[in-house]
C-alpha positions as CSV (number, residue, x, y, z in Angstrom):
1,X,-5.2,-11.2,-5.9
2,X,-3.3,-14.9,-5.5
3,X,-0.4,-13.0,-6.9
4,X,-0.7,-9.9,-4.3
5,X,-0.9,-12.8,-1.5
6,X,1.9,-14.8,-2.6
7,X,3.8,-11.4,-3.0
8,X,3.0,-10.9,1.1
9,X,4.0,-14.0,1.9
10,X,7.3,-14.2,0.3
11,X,8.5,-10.3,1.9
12,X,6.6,-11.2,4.9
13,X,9.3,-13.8,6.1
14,X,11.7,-10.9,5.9
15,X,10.7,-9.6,9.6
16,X,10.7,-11.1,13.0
17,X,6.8,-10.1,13.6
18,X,4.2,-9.3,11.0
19,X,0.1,-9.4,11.1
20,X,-2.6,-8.1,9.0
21,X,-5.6,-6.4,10.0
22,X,-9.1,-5.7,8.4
23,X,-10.1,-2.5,7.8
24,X,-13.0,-1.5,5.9
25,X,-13.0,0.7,2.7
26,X,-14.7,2.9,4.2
27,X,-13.1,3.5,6.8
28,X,-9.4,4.2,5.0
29,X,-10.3,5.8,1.8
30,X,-6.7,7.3,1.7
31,X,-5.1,4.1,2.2
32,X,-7.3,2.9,-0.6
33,X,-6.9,5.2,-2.7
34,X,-2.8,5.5,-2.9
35,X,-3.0,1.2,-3.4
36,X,-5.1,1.7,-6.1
37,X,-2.9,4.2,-7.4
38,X,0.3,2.0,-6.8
39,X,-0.8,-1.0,-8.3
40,X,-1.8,0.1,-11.6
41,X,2.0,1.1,-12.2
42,X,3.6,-0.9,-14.5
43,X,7.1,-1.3,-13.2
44,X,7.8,-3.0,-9.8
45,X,8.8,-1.3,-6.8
46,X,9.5,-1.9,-2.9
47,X,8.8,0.7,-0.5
48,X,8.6,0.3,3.0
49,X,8.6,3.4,5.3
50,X,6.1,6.1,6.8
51,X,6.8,9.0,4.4
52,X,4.5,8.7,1.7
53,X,6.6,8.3,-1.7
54,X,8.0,11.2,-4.1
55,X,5.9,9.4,-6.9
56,X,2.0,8.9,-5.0
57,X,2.4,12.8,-3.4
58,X,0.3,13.8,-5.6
59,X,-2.2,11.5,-4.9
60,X,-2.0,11.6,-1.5
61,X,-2.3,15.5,-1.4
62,X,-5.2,15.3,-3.1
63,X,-6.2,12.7,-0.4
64,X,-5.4,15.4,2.8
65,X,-9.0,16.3,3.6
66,X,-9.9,12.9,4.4
């Protein structure tokens, strides 16, 4: 997790305004879910937008009921 925070920090100082809030487990399964999914990929990526990507639709279909 040191990693993951350093990680934040670093792409963090990239905009003019950026927080972090708490939200339970359980109460954001999806969002969960797909980080679970992203981080046990093996090569690196960036993504930064509101469409979910190509490569975690899948997951996130699945994910639609929630």
């Amino acid at each position: 997790m040191a990693h993951e925070m350093e990680d934040i920090r670093i792409h963090s100082r990239k905009f003019d305004q950026f927080t972090i809030s708490y939200i339970p487990r359980g109460m954001n399964s999806r969002a969960d879910c797909l980080a679970k999914a992203a981080r046990v990929r093996l090569d690196f990526f960036e993504f930064v937008g509101v469409e979910t990507p190509v490569w975690l639709a899948h997951v996130a279909s699945l994910l639609e009921w929630f």
